[in-house]
N, C-alpha and C positions, 0 to 999 in steps of 0.2 A: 502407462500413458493413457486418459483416457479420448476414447475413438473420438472426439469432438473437437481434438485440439484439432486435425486436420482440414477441420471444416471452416473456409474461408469469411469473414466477420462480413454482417450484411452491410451492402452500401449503403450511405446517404440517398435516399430516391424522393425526396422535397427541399425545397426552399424554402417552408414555410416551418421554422422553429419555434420551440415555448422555453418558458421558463419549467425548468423541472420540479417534480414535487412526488412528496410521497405516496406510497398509495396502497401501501401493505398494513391495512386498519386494523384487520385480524386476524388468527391464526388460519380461517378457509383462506385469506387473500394469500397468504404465505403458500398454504400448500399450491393454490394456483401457480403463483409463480416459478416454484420450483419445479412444474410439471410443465416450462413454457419454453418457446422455441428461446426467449430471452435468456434465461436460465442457460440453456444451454451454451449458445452461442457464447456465455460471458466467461463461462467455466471453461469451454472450447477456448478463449483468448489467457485465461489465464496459464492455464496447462501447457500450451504452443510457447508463451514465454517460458515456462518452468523447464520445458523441452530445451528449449536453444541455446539454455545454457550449461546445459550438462557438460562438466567437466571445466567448464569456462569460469578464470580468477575474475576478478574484478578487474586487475588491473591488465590485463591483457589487453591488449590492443585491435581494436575493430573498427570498422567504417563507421565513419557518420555520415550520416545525409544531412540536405540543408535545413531539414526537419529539427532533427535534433540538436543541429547547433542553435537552433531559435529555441529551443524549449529551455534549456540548459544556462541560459541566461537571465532569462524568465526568474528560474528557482534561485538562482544564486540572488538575483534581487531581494527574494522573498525573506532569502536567509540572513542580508546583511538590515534589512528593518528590523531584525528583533534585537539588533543594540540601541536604534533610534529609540525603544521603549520599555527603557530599563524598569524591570519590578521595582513597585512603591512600597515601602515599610507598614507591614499591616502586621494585624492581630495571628491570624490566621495564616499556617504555613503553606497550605493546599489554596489553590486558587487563584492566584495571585493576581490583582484586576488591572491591571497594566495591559494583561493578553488584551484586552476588551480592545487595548487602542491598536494591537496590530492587526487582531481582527478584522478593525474598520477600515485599517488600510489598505487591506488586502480587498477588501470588500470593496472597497472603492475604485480600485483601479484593475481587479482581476478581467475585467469584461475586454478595457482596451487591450491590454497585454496577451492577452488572447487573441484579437484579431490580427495582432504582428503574426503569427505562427497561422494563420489562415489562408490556404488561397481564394483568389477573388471572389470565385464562386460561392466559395464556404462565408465569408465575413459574419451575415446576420449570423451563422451558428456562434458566432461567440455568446452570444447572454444565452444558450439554453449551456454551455460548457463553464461558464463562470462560476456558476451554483457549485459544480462539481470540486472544481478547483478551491475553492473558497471553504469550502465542508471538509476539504481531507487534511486540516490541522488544528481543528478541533470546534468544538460549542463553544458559542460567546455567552452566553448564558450560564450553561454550567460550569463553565471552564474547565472543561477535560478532554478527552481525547483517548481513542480506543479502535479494536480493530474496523469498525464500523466506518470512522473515517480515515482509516489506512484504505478497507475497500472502496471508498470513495474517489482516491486517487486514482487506481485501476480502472474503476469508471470512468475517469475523463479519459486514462488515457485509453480505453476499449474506443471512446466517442472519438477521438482521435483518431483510430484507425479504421473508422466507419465512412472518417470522412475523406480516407485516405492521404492523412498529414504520415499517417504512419505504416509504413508497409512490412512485409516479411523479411523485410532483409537489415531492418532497424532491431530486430528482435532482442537481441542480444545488447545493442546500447542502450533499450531502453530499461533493461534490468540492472547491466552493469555503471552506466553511465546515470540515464536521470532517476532511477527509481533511489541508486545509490546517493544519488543527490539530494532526494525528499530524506531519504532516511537521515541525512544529516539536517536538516531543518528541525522533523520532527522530535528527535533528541534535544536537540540545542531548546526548543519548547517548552521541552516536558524536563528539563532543570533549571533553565530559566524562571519561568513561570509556576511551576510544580503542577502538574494540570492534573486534575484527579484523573485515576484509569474509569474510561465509560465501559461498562457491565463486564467487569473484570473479575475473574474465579477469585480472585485470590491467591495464594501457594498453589489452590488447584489448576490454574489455568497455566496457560503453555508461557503468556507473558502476561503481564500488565497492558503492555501497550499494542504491540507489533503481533504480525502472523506472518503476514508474507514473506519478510527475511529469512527466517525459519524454512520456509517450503522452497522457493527460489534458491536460498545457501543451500540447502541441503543438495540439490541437484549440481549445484556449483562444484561439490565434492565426490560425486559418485566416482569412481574408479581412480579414487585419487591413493596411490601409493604406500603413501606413509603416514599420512592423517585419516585416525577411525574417529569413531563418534564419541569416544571415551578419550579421544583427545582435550576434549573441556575440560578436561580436569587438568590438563598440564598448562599454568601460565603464560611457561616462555611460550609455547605454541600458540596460543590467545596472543600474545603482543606481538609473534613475527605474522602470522598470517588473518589476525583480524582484519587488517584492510582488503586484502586478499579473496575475502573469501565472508559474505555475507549474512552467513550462519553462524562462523567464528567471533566475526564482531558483534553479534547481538549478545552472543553467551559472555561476551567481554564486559560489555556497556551494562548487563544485566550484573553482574560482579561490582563494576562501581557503585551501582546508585544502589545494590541491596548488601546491605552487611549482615555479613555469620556464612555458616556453609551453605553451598548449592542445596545441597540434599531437605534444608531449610527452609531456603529460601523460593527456593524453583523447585519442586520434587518432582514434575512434571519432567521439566529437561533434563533434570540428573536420572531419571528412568530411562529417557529415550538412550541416551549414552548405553547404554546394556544394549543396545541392539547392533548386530555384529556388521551389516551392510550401509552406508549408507542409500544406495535403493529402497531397499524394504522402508528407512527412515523419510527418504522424499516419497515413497506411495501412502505410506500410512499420513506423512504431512497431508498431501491431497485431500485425501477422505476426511481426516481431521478439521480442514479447513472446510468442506462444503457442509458437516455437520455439526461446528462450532460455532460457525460465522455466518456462513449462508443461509441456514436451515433455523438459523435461532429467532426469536419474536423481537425480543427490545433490543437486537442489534437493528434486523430488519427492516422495521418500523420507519427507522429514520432514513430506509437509502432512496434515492433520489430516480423517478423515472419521469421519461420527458420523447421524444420523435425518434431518438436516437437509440433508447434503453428504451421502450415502452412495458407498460409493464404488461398489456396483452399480444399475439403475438398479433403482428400487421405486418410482416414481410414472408 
């Protein structure tokens, strides 16, 4: 665990919000950042999540606050727009420009839909949290999608908990409950639509698309019994506890949409399975993720800073 997950997420301490923007131009900006209270603080929120679900299924059952019951509704809207705009028959099987129109819809209405989930105080932070929300399902431009805006998601919700919609004791719903709720969006997207993977290894990389399920599932399994990490390789065990268990279902979802063996297709996952704990596989996820994701330039580039994330430190 690293020592920053304990460290309390800085409050909101203005009224006066922006619209966010990027601000990592080059690689010095990059190392700034990663040398910032920001940086820390964000890695401290992810961690704290990846902590509180140790050992926790998906579907276990946890409190909600009235938080989460307002988020949760949010996403499921988002998720039944993408039948309103079904892909058009093109040339081209990557890209598919139909995205463009849910896009705009999301675009258009993410700012209001956000101030449902705001208390009075907080309302104007809606348009600096829209961007956020808006960017973590993909480019309308390029029509892809990648870990860059999975971390964008994380983003809003770190801005969440800044503004105190989200507190310590949501921790656990907001992995098992809404995070698992993006994850089905973002899927439903990326076959729908085909959305190209943005700055994606290849076979080399851990996925095409996702990172977090990977790090968060993996903690989800730690001292689990009877499922090891070379469990992917057993089907039945993928079709009983993919929903279960959000490490299971990615190595699932990742078997549908790629044909031939793992070892193939994903050499990446099919290595980590050799590893005998799952601990040792969520620490090395961690470090994985802040030198994949975090520490890379053209994911970087595009993440979003604004009052809340800034990108120097000011709290």
């Amino acid at each position: 665990m690293d020592e920053s997950a304990d460290t309390p997420l800085p409050k909101a301490k203005t009224s006066k919000y922006t619209i966010p923007t990027p601000s990592i131009n080059t690689q010095l900006d990059l190392s700034r950042f990663l040398q910032s209270d920001t940086y820390n603080s964000f890695v401290g929120f992810v961690d704290a999540l990846n902590v509180s679900v140790r050992g926790i299924p998906t579907d276990e059952y946890c409190e909600e606050s009235e938080a989460m019951k307002s988020i949760l509704p949010i996403l499921n809207k988002i998720f039944l727009w993408i039948d309103e705009y079904p892909p058009i028959e093109q040339a081209m099987r990557y890209g598919n420009t139909a995205f463009r129109n849910f896009y705009d819809r999301l675009n258009e209405e993410a700012q209001e839909m956000i101030e449902w989930i705001l208390p009075e105080e907080h309302k104007d932070a809606a348009e600096e949290l829209a961007p956020y929300l808006v960017e973590s399902f993909g480019n309308k431009t390029r029509i892809d999608y990648g870990t860059g805006h999975e971390t964008c998601f994380v983003a809003w919700l770190y801005c969440l908990g800044c503004l105190g919609v989200i507190g310590e004791s949501d921790r656990v719903a907001v992995v098992t409950k809404v995070f698992a709720e993006y994850l089905k969006i973002t899927r439903k997207l990326q076959t729908t639509y085909y959305l190209e993977p943005a700055g994606s290894h290849g076979v080399w990389g851990l996925d095409d698309y996702q990172f977090i399920p990977f790090l968060w599932g993996s903690s989800q399994l730690v001292g689990h019994e009877e499922i090891r990490p070379k469990s992917i390789h057993d089907n039945d065990t993928l079709a009983a506890y993919g929903d279960k268990y959000l490490y299971l279902g990615s190595v699932n979802f990742v078997k549908q949409v790629k044909k031939g063996a793992l070892g193939e297709t994903s050499p990446m996952i099919n290595d980590i399975s050799g590893v005998a704990e799952w601990e040792k596989v969520n620490s090395g996820m961690m470090k994985m993720y802040k030198a994949e994701v975090l520490s890379k330039f053209p994911i970087m580039q595009h993440f979003l800073f604004g009052t809340l994330l800034p990108f120097t430190s000011t709290y």
